[in-house]
Structure formats: structure tokens, C-alpha cells
C-alpha positions in Angstrom: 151.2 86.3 139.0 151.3 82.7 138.3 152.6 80.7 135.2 149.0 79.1 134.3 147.2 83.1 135.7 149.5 84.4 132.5 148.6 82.0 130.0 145.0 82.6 130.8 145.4 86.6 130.1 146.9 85.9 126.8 144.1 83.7 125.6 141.3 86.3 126.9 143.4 89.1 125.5 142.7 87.1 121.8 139.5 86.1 122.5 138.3 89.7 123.2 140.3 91.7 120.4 140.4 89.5 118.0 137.4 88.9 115.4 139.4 86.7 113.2 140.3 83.9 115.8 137.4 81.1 115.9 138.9 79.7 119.1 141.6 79.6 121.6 142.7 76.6 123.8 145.4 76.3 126.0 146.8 73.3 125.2 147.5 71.2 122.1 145.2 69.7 120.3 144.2 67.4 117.7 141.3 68.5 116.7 139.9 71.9 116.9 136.0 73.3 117.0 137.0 76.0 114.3 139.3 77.8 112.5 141.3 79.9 112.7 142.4 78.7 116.2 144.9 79.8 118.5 147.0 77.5 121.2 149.2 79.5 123.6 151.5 77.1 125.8 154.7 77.6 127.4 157.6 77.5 125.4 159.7 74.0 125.1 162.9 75.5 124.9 164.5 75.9 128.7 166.2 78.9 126.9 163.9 80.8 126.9 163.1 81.0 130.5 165.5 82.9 133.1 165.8 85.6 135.9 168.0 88.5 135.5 170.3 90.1 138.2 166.8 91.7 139.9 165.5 88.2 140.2 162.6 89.1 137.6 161.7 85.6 136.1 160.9 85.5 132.3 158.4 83.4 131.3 157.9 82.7 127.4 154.7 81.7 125.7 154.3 80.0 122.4 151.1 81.7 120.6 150.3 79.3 117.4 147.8 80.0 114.9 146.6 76.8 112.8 144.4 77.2 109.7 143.3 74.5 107.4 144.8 75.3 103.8 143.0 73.4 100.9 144.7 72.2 97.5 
């Protein structure tokens, strides 16, 4: 499975159990078409990725939830 094919799983996997979640994008935004909304992206941190003594790589995913909070 590919980096980007994983990513996509995640965000159908909240978009289909999830009645909460207005929308999910796969990048960062700016702006967003509702809320809640979700943005899964890789993680930043190169320490988070790694193989282990089988060779199995371990990719990490940043899942952030925003949600507008009023005064």
C-alpha cells in the first residue's frame, strides 16, 4: 500500500463512521466548508517514521480536528 493509498483510507474511514465530522481534507487548509473538519497529513516529525528489523516501514499520520469556539 502506498503512503498517499493510506491517507485516503483514513479520511473514508471518518467520513463513513463518523456523523459528527462536517468534512475531511487531506491537506491543510485555511479555510474550511464546515465544521467540525478533519485534516489527516503525514506527520512532520522524521521520528516518527522507521522500519524495524523485518523491514516493516511505519508510517505516522497526523489526524487534526479543528472547530470554531466563540467568546
Amino acid at each position: 500500500m502506498s503512503f498517499q493509498s493510506i491517507r485516503q483510507e483514513i479520511k473514508d474511514v471518518i467520513d463513513a463512521e463518523s456523523d459528527l465530522i462536517q468534512v475531511t481534507y487531506l491537506t491543510n487548509r485555511s479555510t474550511f466548508e464546515g465544521f467540525p473538519a478533519c485534516v489527516v497529513t503525514p506527520s512532520e516529525s522524521q521520528a516518527d517514521y522507521g522500519s524495524t528489523h523485518r523491514d516493516k516501514v511505519t508510517y505516522t499520520y497526523d489526524v487534526k480536528v479543528y472547530y470554531p469556539i466563540k467568546d
